[in-house]
C-alpha positions in Angstrom: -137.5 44.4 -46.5 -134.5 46.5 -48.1 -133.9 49.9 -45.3 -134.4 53.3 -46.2 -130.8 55.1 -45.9 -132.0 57.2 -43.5 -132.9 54.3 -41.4 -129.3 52.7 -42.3 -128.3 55.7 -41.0 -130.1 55.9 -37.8 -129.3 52.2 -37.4 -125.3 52.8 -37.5 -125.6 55.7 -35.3 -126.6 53.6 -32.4 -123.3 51.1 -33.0 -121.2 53.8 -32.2 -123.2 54.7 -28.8 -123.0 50.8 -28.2 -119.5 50.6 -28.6 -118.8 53.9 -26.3 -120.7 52.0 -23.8 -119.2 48.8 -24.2 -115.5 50.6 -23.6 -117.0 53.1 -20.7 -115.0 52.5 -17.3 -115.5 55.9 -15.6 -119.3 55.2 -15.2 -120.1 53.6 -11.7 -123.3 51.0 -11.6 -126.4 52.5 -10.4 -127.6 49.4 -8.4 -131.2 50.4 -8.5 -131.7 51.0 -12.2 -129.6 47.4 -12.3 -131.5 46.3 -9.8 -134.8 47.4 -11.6 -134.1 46.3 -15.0 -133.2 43.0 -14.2 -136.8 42.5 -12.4 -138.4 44.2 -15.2 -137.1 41.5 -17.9 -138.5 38.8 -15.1 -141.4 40.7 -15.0 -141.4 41.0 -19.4 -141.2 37.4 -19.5 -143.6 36.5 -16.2 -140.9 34.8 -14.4 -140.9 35.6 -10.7 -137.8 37.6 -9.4 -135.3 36.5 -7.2 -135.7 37.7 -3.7 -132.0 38.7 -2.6 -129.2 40.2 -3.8 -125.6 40.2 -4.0 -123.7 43.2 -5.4 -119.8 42.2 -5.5 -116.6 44.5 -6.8 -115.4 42.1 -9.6 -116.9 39.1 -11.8 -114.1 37.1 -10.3 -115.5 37.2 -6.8 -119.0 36.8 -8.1 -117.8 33.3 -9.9 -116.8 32.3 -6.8 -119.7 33.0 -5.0 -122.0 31.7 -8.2 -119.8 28.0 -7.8 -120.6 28.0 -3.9 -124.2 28.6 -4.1 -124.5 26.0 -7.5 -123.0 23.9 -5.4 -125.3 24.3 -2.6 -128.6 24.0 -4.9 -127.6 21.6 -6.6 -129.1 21.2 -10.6 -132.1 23.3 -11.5 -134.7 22.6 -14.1 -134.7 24.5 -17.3 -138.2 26.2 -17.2 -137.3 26.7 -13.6 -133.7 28.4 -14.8 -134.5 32.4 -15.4 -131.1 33.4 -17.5 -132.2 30.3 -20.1 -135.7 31.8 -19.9 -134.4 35.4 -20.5 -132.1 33.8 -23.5 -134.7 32.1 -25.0 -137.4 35.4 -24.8 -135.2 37.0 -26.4 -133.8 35.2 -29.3 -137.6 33.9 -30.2 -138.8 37.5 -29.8 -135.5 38.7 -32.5 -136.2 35.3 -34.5 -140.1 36.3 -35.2 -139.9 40.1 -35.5 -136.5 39.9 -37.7 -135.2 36.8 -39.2 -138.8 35.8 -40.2 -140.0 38.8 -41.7 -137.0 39.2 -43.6 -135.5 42.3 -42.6 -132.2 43.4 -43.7 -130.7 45.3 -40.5 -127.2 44.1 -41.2 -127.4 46.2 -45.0 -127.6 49.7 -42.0 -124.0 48.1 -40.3 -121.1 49.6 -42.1 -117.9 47.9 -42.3 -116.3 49.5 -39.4 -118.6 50.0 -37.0 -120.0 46.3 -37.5 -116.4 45.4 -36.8 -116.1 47.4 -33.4 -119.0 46.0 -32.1 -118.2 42.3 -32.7 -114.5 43.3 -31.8 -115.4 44.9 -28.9 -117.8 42.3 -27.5 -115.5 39.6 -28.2 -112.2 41.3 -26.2 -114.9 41.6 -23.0 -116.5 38.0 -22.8 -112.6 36.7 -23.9 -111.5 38.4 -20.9 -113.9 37.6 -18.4 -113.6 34.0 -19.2 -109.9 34.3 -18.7 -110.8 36.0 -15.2 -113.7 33.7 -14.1 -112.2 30.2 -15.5 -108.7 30.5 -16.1 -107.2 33.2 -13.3 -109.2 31.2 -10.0 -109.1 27.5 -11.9 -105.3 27.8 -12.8 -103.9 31.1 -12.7 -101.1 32.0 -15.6 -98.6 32.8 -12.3 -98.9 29.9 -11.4 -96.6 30.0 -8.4 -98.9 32.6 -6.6 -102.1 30.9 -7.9 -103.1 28.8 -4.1 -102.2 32.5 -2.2 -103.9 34.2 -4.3 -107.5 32.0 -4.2 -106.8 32.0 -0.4 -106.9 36.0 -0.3 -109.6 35.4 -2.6 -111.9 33.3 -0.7 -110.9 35.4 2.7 -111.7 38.5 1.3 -115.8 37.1 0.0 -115.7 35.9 3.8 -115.1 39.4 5.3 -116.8 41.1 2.7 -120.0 38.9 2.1 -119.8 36.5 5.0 -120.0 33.4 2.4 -117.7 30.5 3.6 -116.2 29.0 0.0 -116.2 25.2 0.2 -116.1 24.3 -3.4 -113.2 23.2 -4.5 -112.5 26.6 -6.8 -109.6 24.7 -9.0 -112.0 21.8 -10.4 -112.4 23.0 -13.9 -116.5 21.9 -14.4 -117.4 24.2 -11.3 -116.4 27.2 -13.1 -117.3 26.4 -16.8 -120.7 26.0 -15.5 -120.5 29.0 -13.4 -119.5 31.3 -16.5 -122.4 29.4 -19.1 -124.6 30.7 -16.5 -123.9 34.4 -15.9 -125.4 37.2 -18.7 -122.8 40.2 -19.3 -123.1 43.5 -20.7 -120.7 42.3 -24.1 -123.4 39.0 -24.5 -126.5 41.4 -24.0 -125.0 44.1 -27.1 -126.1 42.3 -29.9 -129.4 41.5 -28.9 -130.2 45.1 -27.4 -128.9 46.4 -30.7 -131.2 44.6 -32.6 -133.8 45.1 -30.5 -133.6 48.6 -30.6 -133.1 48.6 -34.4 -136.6 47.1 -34.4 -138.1 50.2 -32.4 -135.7 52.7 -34.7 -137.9 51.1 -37.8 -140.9 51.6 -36.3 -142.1 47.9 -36.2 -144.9 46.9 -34.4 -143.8 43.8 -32.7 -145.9 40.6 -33.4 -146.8 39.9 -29.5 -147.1 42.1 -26.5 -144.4 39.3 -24.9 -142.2 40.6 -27.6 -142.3 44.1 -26.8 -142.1 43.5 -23.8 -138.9 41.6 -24.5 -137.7 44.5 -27.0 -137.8 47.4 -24.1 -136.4 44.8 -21.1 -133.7 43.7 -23.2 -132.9 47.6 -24.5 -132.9 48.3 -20.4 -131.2 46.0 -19.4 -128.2 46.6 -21.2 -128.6 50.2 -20.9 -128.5 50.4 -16.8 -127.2 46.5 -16.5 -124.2 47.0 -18.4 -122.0 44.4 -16.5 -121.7 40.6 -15.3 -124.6 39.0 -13.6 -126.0 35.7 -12.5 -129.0 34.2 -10.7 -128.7 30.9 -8.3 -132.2 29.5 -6.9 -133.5 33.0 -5.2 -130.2 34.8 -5.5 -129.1 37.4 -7.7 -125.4 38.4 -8.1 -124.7 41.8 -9.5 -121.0 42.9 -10.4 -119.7 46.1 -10.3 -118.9 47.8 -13.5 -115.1 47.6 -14.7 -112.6 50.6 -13.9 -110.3 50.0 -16.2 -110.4 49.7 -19.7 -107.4 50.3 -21.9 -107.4 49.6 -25.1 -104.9 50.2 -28.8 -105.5 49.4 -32.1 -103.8 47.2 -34.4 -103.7 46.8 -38.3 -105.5 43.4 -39.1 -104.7 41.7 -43.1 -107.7 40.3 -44.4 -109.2 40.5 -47.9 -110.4 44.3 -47.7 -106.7 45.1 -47.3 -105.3 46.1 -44.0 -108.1 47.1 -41.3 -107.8 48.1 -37.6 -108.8 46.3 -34.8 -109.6 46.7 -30.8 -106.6 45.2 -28.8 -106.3 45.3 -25.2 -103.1 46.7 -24.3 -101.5 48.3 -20.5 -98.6 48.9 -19.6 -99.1 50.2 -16.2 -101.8 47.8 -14.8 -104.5 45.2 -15.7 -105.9 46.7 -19.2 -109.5 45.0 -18.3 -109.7 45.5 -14.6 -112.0 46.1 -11.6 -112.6 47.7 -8.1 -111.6 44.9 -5.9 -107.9 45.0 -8.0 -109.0 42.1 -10.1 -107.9 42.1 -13.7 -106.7 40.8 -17.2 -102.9 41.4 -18.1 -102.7 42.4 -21.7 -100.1 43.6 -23.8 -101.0 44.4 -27.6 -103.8 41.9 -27.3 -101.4 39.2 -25.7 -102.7 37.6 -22.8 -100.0 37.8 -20.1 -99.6 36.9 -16.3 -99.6 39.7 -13.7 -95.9 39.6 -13.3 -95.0 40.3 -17.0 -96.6 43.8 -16.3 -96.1 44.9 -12.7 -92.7 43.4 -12.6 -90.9 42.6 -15.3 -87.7 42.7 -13.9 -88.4 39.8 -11.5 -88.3 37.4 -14.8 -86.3 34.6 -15.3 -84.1 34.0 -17.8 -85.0 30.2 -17.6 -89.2 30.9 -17.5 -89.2 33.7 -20.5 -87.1 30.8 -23.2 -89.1 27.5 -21.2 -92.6 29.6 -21.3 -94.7 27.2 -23.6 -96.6 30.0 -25.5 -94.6 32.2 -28.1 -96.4 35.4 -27.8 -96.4 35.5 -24.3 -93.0 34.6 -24.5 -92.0 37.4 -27.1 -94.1 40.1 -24.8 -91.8 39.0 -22.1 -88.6 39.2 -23.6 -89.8 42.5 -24.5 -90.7 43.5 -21.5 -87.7 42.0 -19.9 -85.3 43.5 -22.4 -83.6 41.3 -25.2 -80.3 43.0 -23.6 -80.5 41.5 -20.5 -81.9 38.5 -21.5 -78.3 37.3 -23.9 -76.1 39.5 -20.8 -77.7 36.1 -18.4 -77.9 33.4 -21.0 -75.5 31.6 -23.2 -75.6 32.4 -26.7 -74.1 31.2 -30.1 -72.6 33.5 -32.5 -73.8 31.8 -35.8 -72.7 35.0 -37.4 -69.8 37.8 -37.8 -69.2 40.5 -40.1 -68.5 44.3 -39.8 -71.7 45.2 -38.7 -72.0 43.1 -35.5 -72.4 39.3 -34.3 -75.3 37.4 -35.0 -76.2 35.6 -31.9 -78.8 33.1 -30.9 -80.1 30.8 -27.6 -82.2 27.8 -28.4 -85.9 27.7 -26.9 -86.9 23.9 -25.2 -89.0 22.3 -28.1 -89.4 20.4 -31.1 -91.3 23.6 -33.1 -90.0 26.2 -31.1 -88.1 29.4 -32.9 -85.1 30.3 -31.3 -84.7 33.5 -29.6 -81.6 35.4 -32.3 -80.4 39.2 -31.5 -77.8 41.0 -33.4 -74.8 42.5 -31.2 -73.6 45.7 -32.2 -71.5 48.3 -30.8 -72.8 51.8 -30.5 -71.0 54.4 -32.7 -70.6 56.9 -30.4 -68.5 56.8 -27.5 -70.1 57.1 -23.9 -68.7 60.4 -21.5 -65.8 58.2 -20.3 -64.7 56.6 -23.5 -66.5 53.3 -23.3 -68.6 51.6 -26.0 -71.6 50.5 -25.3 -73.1 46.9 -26.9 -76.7 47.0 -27.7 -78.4 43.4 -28.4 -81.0 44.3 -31.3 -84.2 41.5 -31.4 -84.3 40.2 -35.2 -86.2 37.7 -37.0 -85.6 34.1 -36.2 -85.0 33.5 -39.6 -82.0 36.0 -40.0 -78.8 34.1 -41.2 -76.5 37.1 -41.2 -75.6 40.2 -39.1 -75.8 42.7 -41.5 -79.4 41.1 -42.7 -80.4 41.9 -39.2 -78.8 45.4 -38.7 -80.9 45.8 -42.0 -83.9 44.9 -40.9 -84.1 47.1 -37.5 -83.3 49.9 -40.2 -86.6 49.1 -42.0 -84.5 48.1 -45.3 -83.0 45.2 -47.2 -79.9 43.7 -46.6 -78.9 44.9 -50.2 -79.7 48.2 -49.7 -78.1 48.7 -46.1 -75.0 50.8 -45.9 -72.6 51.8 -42.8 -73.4 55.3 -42.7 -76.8 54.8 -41.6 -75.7 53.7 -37.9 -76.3 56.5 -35.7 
């Protein structure tokens, strides 16, 4: 069934509300709409409710609290499992009503906002795996990782009076934990097609699959965060308070496109009301430190740190200047311009770290000349190739009386 382009039209209008949504940190959850529309999809698919409730400030302390309670219950059966239930309602109901008939919603998704969607959902599931598994199994600071699971699991006690027992490092704990939690980013895509399904005025084949239309629409309209059932409990998360985003240009066969990055300077760019949060810089996963407090780097961590980009945000952050003014360097290269200068990183396939040292044209107040240590391509071989390139040009073209 090929879409009318006022239907394409009304179908793309809705990406751009999802994606608004998706990105929305100012709105607080309303726990009884939540609350509500998580019981109405039990209710859509005839699956009884769970009987208490849990609403925590972050999904970090709700992982915590999902890994004590697994642990507690032990394995459930499938049809006795309501998020597989809810999953499989809903992708049968979207299988039947879409796939089967043949309808070609994806012809209504235009380039871009098809792209912000799937961008968009991606960053948020991305980063909650990194807060759920990564941050409490093995935390990026890794020296302040068993402090900070002890404030962790102090804080749940005082707050929720839930004693964690389970060992919160062991790494199937929490990759069990986040396989069984539903998000707002995971619910998108099926609410969007849903809805697309009501916005073409379909009659869906079964009452169970309306039903499973509206909950699913619902639920990711006034349950637009992280949450989990264990046995008869459900655990609700508070909706994120930060969400700081840039864009980037992307190469890919249709030229040079934009993308979603999560990027802050100032705090977590994915973050929450307890002070939980994802470190980003320009889409670069990065520990707590690298942001807050740059200037208690190492010399010694930034050049040993095993990943590359984190390690270029940190000389970055930590300033290229003072990372050469504490290291030894090798001049490789010397001509008018400046000295080429490099420090070897630990590692067979490691680029080294190379800077080019030049001395500022202008005098300071009392006379002095300042040295500036200018980051440059690991594969620069002379000076004046890499005064060059922090001028935007080629080495060729380079001459003198563009210093400033």
């Amino acid at each position: 069934m090929q879409l009318t382009e006022e239907q394409k039209r009304k179908i793309s209008a809705v990406h751009g509300q999802y994606v608004d949504m998706l990105l929305d940190s100012e709105t607080r959850l309303d726990r009884e709409a939540a609350l509500a529309a998580i019981h109405g999809m039990c209710e859509a698919i005839e699956f009884a409710a769970p009987e208490q409730v849990i609403f925590v400030d972050s999904p970090v302390e709700g992982a915590a609290i999902h890994a004590q309670l697994m642990h507690e219950l032990g394995s459930v059966k499938e049809d006795r499992d309501p998020l597989l239930q809810i999953r499989k309602n809903i992708s049968l109901s979207l299988w039947t009503n879409i796939v089967k008939r043949g309808l070609d919603i994806e012809s209504a998704w235009n380039d871009r906002t098809q792209r912000n969607v799937r961008n968009v959902t991606t960053m948020q599931i991305d980063a909650q795996w990194a807060l759920m598994i990564e941050d409490i199994r093995e935390p990026m600071d890794a020296k302040r990782a068993e402090a900070w699971r002890a404030a962790l699991i102090e804080r749940i006690e005082r707050k929720y009076g839930i004693t964690i027992t389970v060992d919160l490092t062991d790494e199937s704990v929490h990759e069990l934990a986040f396989w069984k939690i539903i998000n707002g980013p995971e619910l998108a895509a099926s609410a969007l097609w849903s809805e697309s399904v009501h916005l073409l005025g379909i009659e869906p084949e079964t009452a169970l699959d309306k039903r499973v239309f509206d909950a699913t629409i619902r639920l990711f309209h006034d349950c637009n965060t992280w949450w989990t059932i264990v046995g008869d409990t459900l655990i609700i998360s508070e909706r994120p308070n930060r969400n700081e985003i840039n864009t980037e240009p992307r190469e890919n066969q249709r030229g040079t496109q934009e993308r979603f990055v999560w990027h802050a300077e100032d705090g977590p760019a994915h973050g929450w009301p307890d002070g939980e949060g994802a470190f980003y810089v320009m889409g670069v996963r990065v520990p707590r430190q690298v942001v807050m407090e740059p200037e208690t780097l190492d010399p010694q961590q930034i050049i040993r740190h095993e990943n590359q980009e984190v390690r270029r945000v940190m000389i970055d952050r930590y300033g290229a200047q003072n990372l050469f003014e504490r290291l030894t360097s090798k001049v490789i290269h010397e001509d008018e311009t400046g000295r080429l200068r490099r420090i070897e990183v630990p590692g067979d396939d490691e680029e080294p770290i190379v800077v080019v040292e030049v001395l500022n044209s202008t005098p300071e107040p009392d006379g002095t000349i300042k040295t500036y240590y200018l980051r440059v391509p690991p594969t620069t071989r002379r000076a004046k190739e890499g005064v060059a390139w922090t001028f935007g040009v080629d080495e060729a073209h380079y001459e003198l009386e563009f210093q400033s």
